[in-house]
ZAMARGU-4260 file (C-alpha; in steps of 0.2 Angstrom, whole numbers, plus 5000, padded with zeros to 4 digits):
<rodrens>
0) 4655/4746/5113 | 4666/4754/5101 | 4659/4770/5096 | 4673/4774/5082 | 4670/4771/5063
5) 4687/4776/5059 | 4700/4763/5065 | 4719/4762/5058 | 4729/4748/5052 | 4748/4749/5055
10) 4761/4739/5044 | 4767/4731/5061 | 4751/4726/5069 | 4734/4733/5071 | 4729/4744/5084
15) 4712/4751/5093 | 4711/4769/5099 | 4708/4769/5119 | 4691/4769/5121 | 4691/4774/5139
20) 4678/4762/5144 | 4676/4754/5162 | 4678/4734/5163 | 4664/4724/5158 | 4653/4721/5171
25) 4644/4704/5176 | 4633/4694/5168 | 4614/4700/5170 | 4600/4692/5161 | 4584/4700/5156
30) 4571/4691/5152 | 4562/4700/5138 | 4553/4699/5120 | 4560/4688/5109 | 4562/4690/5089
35) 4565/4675/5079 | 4569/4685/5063 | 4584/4687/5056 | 4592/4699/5048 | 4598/4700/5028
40) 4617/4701/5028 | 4625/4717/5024 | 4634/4722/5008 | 4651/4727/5013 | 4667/4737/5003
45) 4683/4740/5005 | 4695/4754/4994 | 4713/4757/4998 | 4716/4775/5002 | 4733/4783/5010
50) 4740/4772/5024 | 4722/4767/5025 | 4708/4756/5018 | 4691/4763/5019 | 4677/4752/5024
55) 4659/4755/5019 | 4645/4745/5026 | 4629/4745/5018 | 4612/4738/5029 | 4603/4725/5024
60) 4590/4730/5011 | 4575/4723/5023 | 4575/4715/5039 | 4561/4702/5039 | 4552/4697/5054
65) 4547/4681/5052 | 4534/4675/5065 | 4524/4690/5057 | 4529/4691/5039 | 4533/4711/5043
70) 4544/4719/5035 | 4553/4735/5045 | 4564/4748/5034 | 4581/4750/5037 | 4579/4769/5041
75) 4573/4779/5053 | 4580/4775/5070 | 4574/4767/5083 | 4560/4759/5072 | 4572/4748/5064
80) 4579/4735/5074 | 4596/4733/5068 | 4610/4734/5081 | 4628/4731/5076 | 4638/4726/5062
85) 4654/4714/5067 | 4668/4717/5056 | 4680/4701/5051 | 4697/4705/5045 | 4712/4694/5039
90) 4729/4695/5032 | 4724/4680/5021 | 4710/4677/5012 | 4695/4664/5013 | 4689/4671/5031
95) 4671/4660/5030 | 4681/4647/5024 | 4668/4631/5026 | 4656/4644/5016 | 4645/4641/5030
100) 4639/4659/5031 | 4649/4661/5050 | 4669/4666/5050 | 4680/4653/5055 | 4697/4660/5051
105) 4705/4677/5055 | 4715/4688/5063 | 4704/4700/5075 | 4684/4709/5073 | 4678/4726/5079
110) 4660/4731/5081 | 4651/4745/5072 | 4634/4753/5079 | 4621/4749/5065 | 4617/4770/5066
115) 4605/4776/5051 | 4619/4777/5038 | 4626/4769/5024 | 4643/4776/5024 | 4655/4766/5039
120) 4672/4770/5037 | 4686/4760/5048 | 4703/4762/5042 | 4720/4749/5045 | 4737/4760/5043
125) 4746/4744/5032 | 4757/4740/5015 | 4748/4723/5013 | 4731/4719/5007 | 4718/4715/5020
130) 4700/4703/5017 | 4685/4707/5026 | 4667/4699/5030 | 4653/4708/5040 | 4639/4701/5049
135) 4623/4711/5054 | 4613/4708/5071 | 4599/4713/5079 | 4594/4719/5097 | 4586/4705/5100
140) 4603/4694/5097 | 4597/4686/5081 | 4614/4687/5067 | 4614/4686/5049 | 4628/4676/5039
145) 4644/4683/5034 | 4644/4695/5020 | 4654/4692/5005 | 4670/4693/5009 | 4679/4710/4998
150) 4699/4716/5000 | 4709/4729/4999 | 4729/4737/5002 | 4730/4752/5009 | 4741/4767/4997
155) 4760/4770/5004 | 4758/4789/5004 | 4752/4797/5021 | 4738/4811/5024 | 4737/4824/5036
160) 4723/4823/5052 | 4708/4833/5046 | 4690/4833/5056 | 4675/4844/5057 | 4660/4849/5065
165) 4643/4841/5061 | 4630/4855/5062 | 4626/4847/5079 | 4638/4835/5087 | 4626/4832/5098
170) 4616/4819/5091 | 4602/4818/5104 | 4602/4822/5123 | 4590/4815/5139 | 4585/4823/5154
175) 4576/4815/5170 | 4580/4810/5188 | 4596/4820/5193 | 4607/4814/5174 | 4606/4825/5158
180) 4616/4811/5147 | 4624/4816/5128 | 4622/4805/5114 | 4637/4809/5104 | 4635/4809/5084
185) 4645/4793/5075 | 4662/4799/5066 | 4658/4808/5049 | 4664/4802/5034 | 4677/4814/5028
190) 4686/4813/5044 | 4704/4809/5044 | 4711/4801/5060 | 4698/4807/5070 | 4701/4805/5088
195) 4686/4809/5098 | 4674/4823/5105 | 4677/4835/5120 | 4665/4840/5130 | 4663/4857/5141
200) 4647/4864/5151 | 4640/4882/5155 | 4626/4883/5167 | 4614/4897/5174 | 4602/4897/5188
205) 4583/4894/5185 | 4577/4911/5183 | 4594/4918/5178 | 4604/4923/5162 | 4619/4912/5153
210) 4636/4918/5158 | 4642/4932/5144 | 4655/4927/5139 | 4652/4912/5146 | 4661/4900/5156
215) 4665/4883/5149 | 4670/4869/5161 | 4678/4856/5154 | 4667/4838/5157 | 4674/4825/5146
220) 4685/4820/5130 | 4687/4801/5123 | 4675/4791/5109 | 4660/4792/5119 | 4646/4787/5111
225) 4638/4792/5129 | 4643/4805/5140 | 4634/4806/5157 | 4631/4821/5165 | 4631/4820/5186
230) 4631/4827/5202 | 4624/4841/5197 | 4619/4858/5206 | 4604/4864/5214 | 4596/4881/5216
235) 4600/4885/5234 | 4583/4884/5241 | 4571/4882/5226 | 4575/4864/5226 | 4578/4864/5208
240) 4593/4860/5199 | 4602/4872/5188 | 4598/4873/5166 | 4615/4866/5158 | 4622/4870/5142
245) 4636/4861/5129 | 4648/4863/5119 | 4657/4850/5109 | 4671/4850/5099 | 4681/4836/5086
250) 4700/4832/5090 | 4711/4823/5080 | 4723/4809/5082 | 4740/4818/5087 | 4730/4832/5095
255) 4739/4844/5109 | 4727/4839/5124 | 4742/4847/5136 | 4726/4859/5140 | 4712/4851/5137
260) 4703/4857/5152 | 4705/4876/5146 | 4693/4878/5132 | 4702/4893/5128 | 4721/4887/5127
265) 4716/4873/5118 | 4712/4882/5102 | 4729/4891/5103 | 4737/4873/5103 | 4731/4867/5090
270) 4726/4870/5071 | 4709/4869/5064 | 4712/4852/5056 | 4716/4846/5074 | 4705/4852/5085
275) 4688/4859/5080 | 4679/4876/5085 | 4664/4865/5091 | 4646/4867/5091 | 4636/4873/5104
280) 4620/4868/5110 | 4608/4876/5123 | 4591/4867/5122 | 4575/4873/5114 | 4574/4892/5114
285) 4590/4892/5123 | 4582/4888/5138 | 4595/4874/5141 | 4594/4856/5149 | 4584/4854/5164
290) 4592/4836/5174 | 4576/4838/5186 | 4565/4832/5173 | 4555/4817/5176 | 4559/4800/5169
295) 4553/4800/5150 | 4550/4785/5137 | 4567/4792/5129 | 4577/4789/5144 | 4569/4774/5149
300) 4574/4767/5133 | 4591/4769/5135 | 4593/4760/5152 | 4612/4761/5152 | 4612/4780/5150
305) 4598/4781/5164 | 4610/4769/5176 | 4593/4760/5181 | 4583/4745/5174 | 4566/4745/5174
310) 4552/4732/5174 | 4542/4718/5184 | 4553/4705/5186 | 4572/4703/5185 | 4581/4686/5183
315) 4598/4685/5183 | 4615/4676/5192 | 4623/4691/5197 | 4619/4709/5201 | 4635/4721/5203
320) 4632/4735/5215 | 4618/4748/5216 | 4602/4750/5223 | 4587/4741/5221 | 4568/4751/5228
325) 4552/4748/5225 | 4541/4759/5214 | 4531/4766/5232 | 4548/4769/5239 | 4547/4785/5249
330) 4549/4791/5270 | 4538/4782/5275 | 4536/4768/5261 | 4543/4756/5251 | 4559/4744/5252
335) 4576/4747/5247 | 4592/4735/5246 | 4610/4745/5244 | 4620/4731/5239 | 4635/4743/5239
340) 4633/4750/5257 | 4626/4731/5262 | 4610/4740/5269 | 4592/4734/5270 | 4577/4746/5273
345) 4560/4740/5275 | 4544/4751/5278 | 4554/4770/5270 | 4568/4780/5273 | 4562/4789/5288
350) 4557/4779/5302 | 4559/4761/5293 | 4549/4745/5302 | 4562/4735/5300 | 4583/4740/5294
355) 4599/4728/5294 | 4615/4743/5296 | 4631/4740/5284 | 4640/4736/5304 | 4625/4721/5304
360) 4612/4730/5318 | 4595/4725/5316 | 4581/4734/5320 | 4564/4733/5319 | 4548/4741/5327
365) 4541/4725/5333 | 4545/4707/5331 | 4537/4688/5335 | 4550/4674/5332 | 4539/4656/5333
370) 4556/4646/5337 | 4570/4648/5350 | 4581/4665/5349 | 4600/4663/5353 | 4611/4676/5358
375) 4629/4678/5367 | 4621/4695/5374 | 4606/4705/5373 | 4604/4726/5372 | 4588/4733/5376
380) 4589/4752/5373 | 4573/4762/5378 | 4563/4749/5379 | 4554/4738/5390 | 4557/4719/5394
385) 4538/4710/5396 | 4535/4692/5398 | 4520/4686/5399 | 4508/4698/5400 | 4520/4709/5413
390) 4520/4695/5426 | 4538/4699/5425 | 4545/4714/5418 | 4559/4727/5417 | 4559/4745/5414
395) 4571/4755/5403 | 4576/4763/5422 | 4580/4745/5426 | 4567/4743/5437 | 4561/4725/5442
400) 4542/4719/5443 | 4537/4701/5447 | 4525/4692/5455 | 4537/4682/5466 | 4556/4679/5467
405) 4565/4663/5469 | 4584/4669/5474 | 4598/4656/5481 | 4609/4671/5484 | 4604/4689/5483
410) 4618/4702/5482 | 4611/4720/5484 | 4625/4731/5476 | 4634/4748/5484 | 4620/4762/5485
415) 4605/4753/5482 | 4589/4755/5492 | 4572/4749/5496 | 4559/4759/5488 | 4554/4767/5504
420) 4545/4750/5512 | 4549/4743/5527 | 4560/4730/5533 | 4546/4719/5544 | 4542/4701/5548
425) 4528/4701/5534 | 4544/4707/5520 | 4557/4695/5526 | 4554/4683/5539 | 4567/4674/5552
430) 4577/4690/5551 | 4589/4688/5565 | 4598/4704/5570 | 4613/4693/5573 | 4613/4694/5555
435) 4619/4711/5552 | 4637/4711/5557 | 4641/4727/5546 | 4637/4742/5536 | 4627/4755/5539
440) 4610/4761/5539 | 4601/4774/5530 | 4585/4779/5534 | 4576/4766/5544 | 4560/4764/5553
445) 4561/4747/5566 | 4546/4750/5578 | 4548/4742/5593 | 4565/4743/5594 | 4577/4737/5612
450) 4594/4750/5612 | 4600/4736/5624 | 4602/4724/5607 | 4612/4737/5598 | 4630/4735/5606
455) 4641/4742/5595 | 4640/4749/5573 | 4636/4765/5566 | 4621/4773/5561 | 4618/4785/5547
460) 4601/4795/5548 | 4591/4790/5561 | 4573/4795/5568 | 4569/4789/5585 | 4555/4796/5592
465) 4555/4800/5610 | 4575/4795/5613 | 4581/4797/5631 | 4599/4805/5629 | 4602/4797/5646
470) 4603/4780/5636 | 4618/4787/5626 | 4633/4782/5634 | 4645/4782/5620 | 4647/4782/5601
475) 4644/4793/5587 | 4632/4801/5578 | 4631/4806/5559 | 4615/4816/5553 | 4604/4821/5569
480) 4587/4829/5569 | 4585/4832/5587 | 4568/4844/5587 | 4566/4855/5603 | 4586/4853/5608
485) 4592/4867/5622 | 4607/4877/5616 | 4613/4875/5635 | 4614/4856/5631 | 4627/4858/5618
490) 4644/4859/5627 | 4659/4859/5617 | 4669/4841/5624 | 4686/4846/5623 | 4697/4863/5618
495) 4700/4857/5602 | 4681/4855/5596 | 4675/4865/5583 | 4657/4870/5575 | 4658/4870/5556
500) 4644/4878/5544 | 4641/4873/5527 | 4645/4888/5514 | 4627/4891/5512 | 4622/4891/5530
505) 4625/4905/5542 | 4626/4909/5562 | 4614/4924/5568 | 4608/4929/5586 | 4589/4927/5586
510) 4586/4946/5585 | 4595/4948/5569 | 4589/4961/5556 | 4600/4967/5541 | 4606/4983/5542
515) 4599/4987/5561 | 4599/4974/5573 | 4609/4958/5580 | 4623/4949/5571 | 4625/4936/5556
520) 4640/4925/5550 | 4637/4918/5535 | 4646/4900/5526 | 4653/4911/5514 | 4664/4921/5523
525) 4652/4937/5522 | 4648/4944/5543 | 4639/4958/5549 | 4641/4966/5568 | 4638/4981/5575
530) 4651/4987/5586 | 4669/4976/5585 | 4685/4978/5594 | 4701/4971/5585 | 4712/4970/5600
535) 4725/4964/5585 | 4731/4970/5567 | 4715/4974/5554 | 4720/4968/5537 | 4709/4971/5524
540) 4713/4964/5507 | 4712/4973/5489 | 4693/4977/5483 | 4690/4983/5504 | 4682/5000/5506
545) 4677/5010/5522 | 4659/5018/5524 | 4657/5034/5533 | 4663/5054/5531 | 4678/5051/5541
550) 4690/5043/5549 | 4699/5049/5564 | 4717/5046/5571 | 4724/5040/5554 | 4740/5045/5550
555) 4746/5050/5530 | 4763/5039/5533 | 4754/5023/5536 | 4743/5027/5520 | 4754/5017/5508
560) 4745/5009/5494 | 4728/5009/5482 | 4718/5026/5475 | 4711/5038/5485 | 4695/5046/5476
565) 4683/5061/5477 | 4694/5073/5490 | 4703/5089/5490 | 4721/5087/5498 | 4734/5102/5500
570) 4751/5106/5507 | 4744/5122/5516 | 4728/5131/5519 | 4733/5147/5512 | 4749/5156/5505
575) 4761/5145/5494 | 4757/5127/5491 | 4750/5111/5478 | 4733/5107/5479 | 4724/5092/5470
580) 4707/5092/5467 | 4700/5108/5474 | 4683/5116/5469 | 4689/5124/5454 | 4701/5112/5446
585) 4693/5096/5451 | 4702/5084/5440 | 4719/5093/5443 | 4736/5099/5450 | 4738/5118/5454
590) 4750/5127/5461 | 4749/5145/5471 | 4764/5156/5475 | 4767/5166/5492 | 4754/5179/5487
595) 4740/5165/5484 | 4741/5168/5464 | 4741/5152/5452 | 4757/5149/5441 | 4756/5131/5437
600) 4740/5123/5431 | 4741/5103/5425 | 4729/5093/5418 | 4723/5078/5407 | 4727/5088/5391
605) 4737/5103/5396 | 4750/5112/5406 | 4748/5129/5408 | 4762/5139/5418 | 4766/5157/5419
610) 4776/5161/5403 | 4762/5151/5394 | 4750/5138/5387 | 4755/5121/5378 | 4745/5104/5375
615) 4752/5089/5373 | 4740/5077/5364 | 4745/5062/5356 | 4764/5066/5365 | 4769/5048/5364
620) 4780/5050/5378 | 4771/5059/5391 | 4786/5073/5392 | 4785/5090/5390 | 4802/5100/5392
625) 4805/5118/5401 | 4822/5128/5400 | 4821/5144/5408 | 4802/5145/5406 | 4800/5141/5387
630) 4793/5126/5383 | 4807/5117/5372 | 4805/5104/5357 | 4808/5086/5359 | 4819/5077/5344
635) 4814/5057/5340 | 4821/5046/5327 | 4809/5035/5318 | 4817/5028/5303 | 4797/5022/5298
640) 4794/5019/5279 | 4777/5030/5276 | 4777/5027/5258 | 4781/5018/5243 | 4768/5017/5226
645) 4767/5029/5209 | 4768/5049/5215 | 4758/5058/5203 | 4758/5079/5199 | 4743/5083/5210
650) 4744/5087/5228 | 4740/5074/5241 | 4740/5070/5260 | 4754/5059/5267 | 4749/5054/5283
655) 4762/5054/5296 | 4750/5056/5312 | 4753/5038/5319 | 4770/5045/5319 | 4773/5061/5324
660) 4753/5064/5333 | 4741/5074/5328 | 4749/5089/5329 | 4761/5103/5323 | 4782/5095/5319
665) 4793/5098/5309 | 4799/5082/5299 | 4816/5074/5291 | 4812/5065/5277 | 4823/5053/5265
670) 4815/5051/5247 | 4820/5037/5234 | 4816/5041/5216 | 4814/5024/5209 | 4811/5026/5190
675) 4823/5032/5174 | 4825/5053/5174 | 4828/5068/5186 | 4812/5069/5197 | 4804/5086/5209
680) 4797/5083/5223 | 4789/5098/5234 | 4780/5097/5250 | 4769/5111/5259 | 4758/5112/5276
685) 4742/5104/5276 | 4727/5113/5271 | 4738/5130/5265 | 4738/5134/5247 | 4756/5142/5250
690) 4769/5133/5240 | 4786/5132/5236 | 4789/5136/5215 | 4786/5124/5205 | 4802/5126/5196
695) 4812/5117/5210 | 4828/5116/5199 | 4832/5135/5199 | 4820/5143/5216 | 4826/5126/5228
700) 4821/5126/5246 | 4819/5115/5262 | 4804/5110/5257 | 4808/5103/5240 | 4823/5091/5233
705) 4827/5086/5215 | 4831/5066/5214 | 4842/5060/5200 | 4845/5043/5192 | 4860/5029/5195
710) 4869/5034/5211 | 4860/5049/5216 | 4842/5044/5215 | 4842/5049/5234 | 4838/5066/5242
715) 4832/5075/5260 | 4820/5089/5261 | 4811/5097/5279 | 4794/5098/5279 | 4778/5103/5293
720) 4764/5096/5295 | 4748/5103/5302 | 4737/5100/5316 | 4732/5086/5311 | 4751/5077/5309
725) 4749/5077/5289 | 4759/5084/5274 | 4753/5089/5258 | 4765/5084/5242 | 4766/5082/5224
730) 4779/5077/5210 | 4784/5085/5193 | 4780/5070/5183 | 4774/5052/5191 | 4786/5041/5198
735) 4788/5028/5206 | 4794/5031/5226 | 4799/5028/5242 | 4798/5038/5258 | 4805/5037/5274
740) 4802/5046/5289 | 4821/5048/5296 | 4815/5059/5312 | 4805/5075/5320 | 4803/5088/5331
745) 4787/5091/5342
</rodrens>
């Protein structure tokens, strides 16, 4: 329904603002109250105004309904049952031309909501006079005749766009079941080319504040009258959905909408008369809209806001969609049909008694069909099959009981067995053993049985009691339990025969005992003796490891791999030579002159010699240089960018420790003045207060540099760092810089 009371009428045809509605749905009918009263007709006038006619539509002064002779005023919504107003219009005049009271001849009609005011205005951009009738109707279908027909042409002159706010331009909004849904106030008057409404949303927890400023999200623009507010947020945890708020501005036809979702932009598009500032509104006491309200008379009323109708009894041809419960519908209650998904639920949502799937699965808790059931196949999945009072039955394991079994041809499948009973004269009758021909037997127990009517086969296990080997000529044997079998009776049949363990069962002599006594091979590979000669080579893989406090007859030249741990080892007793690992310096390499005096130590973190001490922490490569017993620097080239940002005046660190260690160098280092005007730059030793003067233009040094503009914004200056591999720097003004570590000595 057209929610617009300002329509335009063009000199080259009329045309309707979009209304941005969906396509009509289909046909339902309700089956409700019926009025036979029908409304007075309406008094209608039309005035030409620029490019426009202005239409206003005045009710009915009563609407009489007569099966009771009462009369309802025609103010005061929703008392007064007046609905809509269908507007006539023609180029030529005589539109009720039979005077019948019902229009019979014109060009097109647009509906009006009958809202509870006198003042319609609709609107045909044209330079020719246009005739209008109106007819009033009720919301229970009843229609008056035709008003009488009035005429108007609009004025040549134009007008600019021009809407404003009502004080509210929300007229009324509902809350319940998830849906907060805006009733949007009917066009004003005074508007000129009104467009629409646009629509944005803030929103706070339950027991928070609003946003400040707050934060509008767009939701909606178009004629409205209803905007539906869905999918919206809960709490996370409480269960409860969050509190909304709205605001909703007036466009204008022609309006920038290029930003329409950005609140904020779109009052820089546009002008006042275009787009209005809006109207906010936040609920009663600004505590906002609540969507987990229940159902309330309000939104009931309005069963297309609500998306639900309610009531006892629907008649209709078609229903479009959607889902259908009943009232009791819960977990483990109630019914419901979604005719969308094409699913059916009986007995709730949890564990329903009966349910049809969208992919056409039935299922149901228990069911008694009183004629024949016909199926291509049949799926029992953790059930039982019963018949008759379990005279025949089979088990979700697939296990068969009956009472007796009638089969022309049984076929016992690959791996199958026989519970355990045996195979006798009272189980299957007239067996002949002729009749086994192959295969092979499991376990069996056949009392009685002759060896001279087995002549050939194979068995699998077998338990004979009191066998005579002597009767076993030939043939071969799979799993044996021969209780009481002498080891002298096992006797190896060729030189090829072999005894093979499992890799969790072992070979041990009867007087075995970890650790003491005996001897044990397991499976696993793992073997344990007492004395062994290896009349060949001993190879012992990596991991291997030799107990006792020595080992005698090795030599040092056929030691040639792997880490020896825990021991002292020397080039000579006394006098000069190396040791590592005596009692002194457990953990490193000494070395003693002729006289027995020590002149090189080296350890994990030092090297200390005659003509003195060094460390080389955090040396990345390990080397430390002598020349003629000093201990020499070593030169590396870097090239590492270790800074770039705004340098201000006061003095800060500049790492250059994952450089150069954490330790004492001196350092070469490239600095790029990246900003307009001469810059300073002066370094100094970390943590010393001694510094270069400030005044680097006339007292310079290698630790400061001057950097210039254009061509020469590039300069080198030497600096140290301290233990701990930083510098400390500063600039004569802030700039913005770049430095480069080009290389070091350590």
């Amino acid at each position: 329904m057209i929610n617009r009371e300002l329509l335009h009428v063009y000199n080259e045809a009329v045309r309707f603002a979009t209304t941005q509605f969906t396509k009509w749905s289909d046909q339902q009918t309700v089956v409700i109250a019926t009025d036979p009263g029908t409304p007075d007709l309406p008094v209608l006038q039309a005035v030409g105004v620029d490019q426009a006619i202005d239409l206003t539509i005045t009710p009915p002064t009563q609407n009489v309904e007569k099966d009771t002779g009462v009369v309802l005023p025609t103010t005061g919504f929703p008392v007064n049952d007046l609905r809509e107003y269908v507007v006539y219009f023609s180029t030529s005049a005589d539109i009720d031309s039979d005077s019948d009271g019902v229009p019979d001849s014109y060009d097109g009609s647009f509906t009006v909501e009958a809202h509870n005011t006198k003042d319609s205005r609709k609107s045909f951009p044209c330079t020719v006079e246009y005739h209008f009738v109106a007819t009033c109707g009720d919301k229970h279908g009843n229609v008056s005749t035709c008003s009488t027909e009035v005429s108007a042409t609009p004025i040549a002159s134009g007008y600019a766009p021009s809407v404003v706010d009502y004080g509210n331009n929300l007229e009324e909004v509902y809350e319940g079941c998830g849906i907060i849904a805006l009733k949007l106030q009917p066009p004003k008057s005074d508007w000129e080319k009104g467009g629409g409404y646009i629509v944005y949303y803030d929103e706070k927890t339950s027991g928070g504040s609003w946003p400040s400023p707050a934060t509008w999200t767009y939701l909606y623009h178009g004629l409205g009258p209803i905007v539906l507010h869905k999918q919206l947020e809960s709490d996370s945890g409480s269960g409860d959905f969050r509190l909304y708020k709205y605001k909703v501005r007036v466009f204008a036809q022609g309006a920038d909408l290029t930003n329409v979702t950005d609140d904020s932009q779109l009052s820089l598009d546009n002008t006042s008369g275009e787009v209005t500032t809006g109207t906010i509104d936040d609920g009663v006491a600004s505590a906002g809209y609540d969507p987990s309200q229940a159902d309330n008379a309000a939104l009931i009323a309005e069963t297309i806001i609500a998306e639900r109708f309610l009531g006892n009894e629907f008649v209709g041809q078609t229903f479009a969609g959607g889902i259908f419960r009943s009232t009791n519908w819960g977990t483990s209650a109630g019914s419901e049909f979604d005719a969308s998904a094409g699913t059916l639920k009986l007995g709730g949502s949890s564990s329903p008694k009966f349910s049809v799937a969208a992919t056409g699965v039935m299922t149901a808790t228990e069911g008694n069909f009183s004629g024949a059931v016909t199926s291509s196949s049949v799926t029992i999945t953790g059930g039982t099959l019963n018949i008759n009072s379990g005279v025949f039955s089979v088990s979700a394991a697939g296990a068969v009981v009956a009472s007796s079994i009638s089969c022309t041809n049984l076929a016992v499948g690959a791996g199958s067995t026989w519970g355990g009973n045996a195979l006798g004269t009272a189980y299957i009758p007239n067996l002949n053993c002729d009749k086994i021909t192959s295969g092979t037997f499991g376990t069996v127990r056949i009392p009685n049985l002759n060896c001279d009517k087995i002549t050939s086969g194979t068995f699998g296990t077998v338990r004979i009691p009191n066998l005579s080997c002597d009767k076993i000529t030939s043939g071969e044997f799979g799993v044996l339990r021969i209780p009481n079998l002498a080891f002298s009776k096992i006797i190896a049949g060729t030189n090829t025969a072999s005894l093979t363990v499992g890799s969790g069962g072992y070979i041990a002599s009867s007087n075995y005992s970890a650790g003491s006594a005996g001897f044990k091979i397991q499976g696993s590979g793992n073997a344990e003796f007492n004395d062994v000669t290896v009349r060949g080579a001993l190879v012992a893989q990596s991991g291997s490891s030799i107990s006792g406090t020595y080992l005698n007859n090795i030599n040092a030249d056929d030691i040639t791999a792997g880490t020896i741990t825990a021991r002292k080892y020397r080039t000579a007793t006394s006098g000069a030579r190396i040791e590592i690992g005596n009692a002194t310096y457990p953990n490193e390499i000494s070395g003693y002159n002729a006289g027995g005096g020590l002149n090189l130590l080296i350890g994990p973190q030092s090297v200390q010699t005659d003509y003195g001490y060094f460390d080389y922490i955090g040396h990345t490569t390990g080397v430390c240089n002598l020349i003629d017993g000093q201990v020499t620097g070593r030169f590396s080239y870097s090239g590492s960018q270790v800074y770039t940002g705004t340098k201000g005046t006061s003095w800060e660190n500049l790492n250059l420790s994952s450089i150069v260690g954490s330790r004492r160098a001196l350092v070469l280092l490239r600095i790029y003045n990246n900003t307009a005007g001469v810059k300073s730059y002066r370094f100094r030793i970390d943590g010393t207060s001694i510094e270069q003067a400030a005044q680097v233009e006339n007292y310079p040094g290698i630790f400061s540099c001057r950097c210039g503009i254009g061509s020469v914004r590039y300069n080198y200056v030497w600096a140290q760092t301290g233990t701990n591999g930083y510098v400390e720097w500063c600039a004569n003004a802030s700039a913005s810089t770049t430095v480069v570590l080009l290389s070091y000595i350590s």
